[in-house]
C-alpha positions in Angstrom: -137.9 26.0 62.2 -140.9 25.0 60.2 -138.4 22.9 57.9 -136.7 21.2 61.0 -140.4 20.2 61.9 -141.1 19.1 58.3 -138.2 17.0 57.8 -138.9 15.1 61.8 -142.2 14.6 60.9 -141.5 12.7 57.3 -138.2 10.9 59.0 -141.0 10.0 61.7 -143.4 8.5 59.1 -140.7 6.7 57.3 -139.3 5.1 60.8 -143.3 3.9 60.9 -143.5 2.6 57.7 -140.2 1.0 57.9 -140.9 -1.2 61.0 -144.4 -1.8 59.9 -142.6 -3.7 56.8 -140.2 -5.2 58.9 -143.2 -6.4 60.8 -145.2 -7.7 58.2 -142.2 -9.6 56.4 -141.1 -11.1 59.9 -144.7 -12.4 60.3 -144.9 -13.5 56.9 -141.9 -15.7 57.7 -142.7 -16.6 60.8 -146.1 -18.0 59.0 -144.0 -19.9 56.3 -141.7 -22.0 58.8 -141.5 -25.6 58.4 -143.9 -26.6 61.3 -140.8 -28.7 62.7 -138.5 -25.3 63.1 -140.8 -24.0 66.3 -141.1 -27.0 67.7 -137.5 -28.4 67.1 -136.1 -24.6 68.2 -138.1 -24.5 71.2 -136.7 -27.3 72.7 -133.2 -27.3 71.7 -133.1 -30.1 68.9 -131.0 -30.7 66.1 -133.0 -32.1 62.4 -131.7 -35.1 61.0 -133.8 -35.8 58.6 -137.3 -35.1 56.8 -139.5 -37.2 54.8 -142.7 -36.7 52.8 -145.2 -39.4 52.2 -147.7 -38.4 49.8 -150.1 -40.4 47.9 -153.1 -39.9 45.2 -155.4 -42.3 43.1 -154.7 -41.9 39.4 -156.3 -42.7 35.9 -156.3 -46.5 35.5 -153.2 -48.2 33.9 -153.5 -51.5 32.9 -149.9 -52.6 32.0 -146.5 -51.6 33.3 -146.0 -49.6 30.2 -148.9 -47.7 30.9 -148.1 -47.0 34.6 -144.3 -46.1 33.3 -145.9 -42.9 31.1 -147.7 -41.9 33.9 -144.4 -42.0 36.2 -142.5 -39.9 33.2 -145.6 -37.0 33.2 -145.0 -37.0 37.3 -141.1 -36.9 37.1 -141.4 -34.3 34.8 -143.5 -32.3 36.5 -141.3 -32.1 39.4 -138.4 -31.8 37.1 -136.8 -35.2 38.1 -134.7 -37.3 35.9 -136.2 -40.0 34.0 -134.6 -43.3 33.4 -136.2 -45.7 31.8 -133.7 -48.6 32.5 -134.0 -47.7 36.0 -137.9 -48.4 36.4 -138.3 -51.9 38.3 -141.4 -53.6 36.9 -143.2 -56.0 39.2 -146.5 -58.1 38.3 -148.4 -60.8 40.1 -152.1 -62.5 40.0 -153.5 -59.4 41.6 -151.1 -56.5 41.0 -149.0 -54.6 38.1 -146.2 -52.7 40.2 -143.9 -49.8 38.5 -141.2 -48.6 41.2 -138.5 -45.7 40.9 -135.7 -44.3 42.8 -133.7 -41.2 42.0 -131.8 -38.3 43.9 -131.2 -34.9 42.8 -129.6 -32.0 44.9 -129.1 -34.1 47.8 -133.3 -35.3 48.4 -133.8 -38.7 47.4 -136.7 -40.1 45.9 -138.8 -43.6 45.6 -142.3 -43.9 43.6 -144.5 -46.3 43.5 -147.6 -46.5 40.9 -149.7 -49.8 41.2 -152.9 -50.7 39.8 -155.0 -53.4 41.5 -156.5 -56.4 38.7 -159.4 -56.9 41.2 -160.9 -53.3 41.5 -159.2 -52.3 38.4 -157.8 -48.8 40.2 -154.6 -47.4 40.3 -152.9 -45.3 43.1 -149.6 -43.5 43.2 -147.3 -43.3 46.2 -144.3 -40.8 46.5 -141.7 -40.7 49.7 -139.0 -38.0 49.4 -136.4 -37.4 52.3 -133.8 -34.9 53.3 -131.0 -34.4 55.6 -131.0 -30.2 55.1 -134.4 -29.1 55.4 -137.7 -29.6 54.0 -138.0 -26.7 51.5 -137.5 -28.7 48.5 -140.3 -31.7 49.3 -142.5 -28.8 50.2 -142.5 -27.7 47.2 -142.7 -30.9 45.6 -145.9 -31.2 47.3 -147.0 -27.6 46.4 -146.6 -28.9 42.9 -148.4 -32.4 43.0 -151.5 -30.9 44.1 -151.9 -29.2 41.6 -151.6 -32.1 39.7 -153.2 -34.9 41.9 -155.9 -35.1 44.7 -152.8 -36.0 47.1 -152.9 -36.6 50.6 -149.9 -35.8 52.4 -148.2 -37.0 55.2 -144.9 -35.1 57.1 -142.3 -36.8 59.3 -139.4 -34.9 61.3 -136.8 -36.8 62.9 -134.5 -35.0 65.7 -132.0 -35.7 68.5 -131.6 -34.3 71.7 -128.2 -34.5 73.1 -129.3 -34.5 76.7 -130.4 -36.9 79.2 -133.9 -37.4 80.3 -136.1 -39.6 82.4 -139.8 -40.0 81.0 -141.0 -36.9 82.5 -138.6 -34.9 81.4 -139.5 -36.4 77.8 -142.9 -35.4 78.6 -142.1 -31.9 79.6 -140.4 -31.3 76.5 -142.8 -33.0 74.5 -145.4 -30.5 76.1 -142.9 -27.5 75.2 -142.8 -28.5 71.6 -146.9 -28.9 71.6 -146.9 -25.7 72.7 -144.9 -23.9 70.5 -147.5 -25.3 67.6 -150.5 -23.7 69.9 -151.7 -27.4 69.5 -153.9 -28.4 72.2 -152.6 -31.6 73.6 -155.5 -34.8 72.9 -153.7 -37.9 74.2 -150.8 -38.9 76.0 -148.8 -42.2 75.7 -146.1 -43.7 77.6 -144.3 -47.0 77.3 -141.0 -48.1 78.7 -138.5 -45.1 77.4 -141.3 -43.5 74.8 -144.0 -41.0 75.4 -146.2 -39.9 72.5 -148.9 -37.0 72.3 -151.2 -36.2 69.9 -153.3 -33.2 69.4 -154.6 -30.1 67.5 -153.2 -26.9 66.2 -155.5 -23.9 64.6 -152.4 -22.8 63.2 -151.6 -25.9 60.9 -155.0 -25.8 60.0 -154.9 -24.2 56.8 -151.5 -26.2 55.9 -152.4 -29.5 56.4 -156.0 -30.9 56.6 -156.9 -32.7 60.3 -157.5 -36.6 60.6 -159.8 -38.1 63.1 -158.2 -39.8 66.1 -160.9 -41.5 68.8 -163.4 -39.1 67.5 -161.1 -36.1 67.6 -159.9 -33.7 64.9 -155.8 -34.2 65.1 -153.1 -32.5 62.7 -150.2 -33.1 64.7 -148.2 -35.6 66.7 -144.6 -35.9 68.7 -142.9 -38.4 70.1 -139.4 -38.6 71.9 -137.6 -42.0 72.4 -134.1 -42.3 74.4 -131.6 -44.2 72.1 -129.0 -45.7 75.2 -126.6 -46.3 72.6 -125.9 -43.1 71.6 -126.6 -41.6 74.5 -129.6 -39.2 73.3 -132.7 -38.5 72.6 -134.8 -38.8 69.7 -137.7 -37.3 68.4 -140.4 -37.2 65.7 -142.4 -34.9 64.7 -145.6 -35.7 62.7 -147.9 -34.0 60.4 -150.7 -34.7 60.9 -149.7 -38.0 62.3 -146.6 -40.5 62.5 -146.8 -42.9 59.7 -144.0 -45.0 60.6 -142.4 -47.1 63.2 -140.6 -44.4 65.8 
């Protein structure tokens, strides 16, 4: 009998110690998600694409050739292919201009590294999309900073095969706030478009907040109807929508 009890009691602290892992790894995943998956999920909306914009200043380069090397130590970094017949070289009275696009394992790629003749500083620009997720440019990014001061911008694009008048786009809009435990700041609406902006604790630590009318903001939605194709759209920004939407 005393054995019987044993053996419940250590099956009992295994069962325990089992789910507490379980537990812990779910949360630890949970915590990990792209910040588009909640939002995107809660609302029923298939990704179609993500982009990175992320930017830094770098050491001054005088000449194309100089601005090239510092290209090659960034491609290499990330472990991108280098071609140097593939670098477009631009110059003009106020600007030197190196420019590179490349793809590998289905993300593309476009740099940028310019130096301006009139303050004599030079800035680096890096956009990197995807159709199947944003692991890859996360880690990208991961990796820059540890190279470069960056400041990073995210941008999720979605559809919505459904219907909608504006408040239903609001309402979902609200949903997909919510599901970031953002706090909702402003509220636009034009024609077929409404747009929020807000703040989210829980992104805090992942992307730093931008002021926005004298308030902290790290995160930003938007859903458009597209008539043509009979759907929705929408965008997902972190911490704000850079680009027309």
């Amino acid at each position: 009998m005393k054995k019987l009890i044993y053996y419940i009691i250590i099956f009992i602290i295994i069962c325990f110690a089992s789910d507490s892992a379980l537990q812990y790894s779910i949360g630890k995943e949970i915590d990990n998600q792209s910040p588009y998956y909640l939002s995107f999920a809660s609302i029923g909306a298939n990704l179609l694409e993500s982009r990175l914009d992320c930017w830094a200043k770098i050491k001054t380069a005088s000449t194309n050739q100089e601005l090239d090397e510092a290209l090659q130590k960034i491609l290499s970094y990330l472990e991108l292919p280098a071609d140097e017949n593939e670098i477009l070289h631009q110059e003009t009275n106020d600007t030197v201009i190196s420019q590179y696009e490349v793809s590998k394992d289905g993300q593309r790629y476009r740099f940028i590294l310019q130096t301006s003749k009139t303050d004599h500083k030079s800035h680096f620009l890096m956009t990197a999309i995807s159709s199947t997720g944003d692991l890859q440019i996360r880690r990208d990014e991961e990796k820059l900073r540890k190279m470069l001061d960056c400041k990073s911008y995210y941008l999720y694009k979605g559809s919505i095969d459904t219907r909608l008048d504006n408040a239903g786009r609001e309402e979902l809009l609200r949903v997909a706030m919510r599901s970031q435990k953002a706090g909702i700041n402003d509220v636009y609406l034009q024609d077929a478009l409404v747009s929020m902006t807000g703040f989210s604790p829980a992104l805090e630590t992942k992307i730093a907040p931008v002021k926005v009318a004298g308030k902290n903001c790290n995160i930003q939605a938007a859903i458009r109807s597209n008539p043509k194709e009979n759907r929705n759209e929408i965008y997902l920004g972190v911490p704000l929508l850079l680009n027309d939407y």
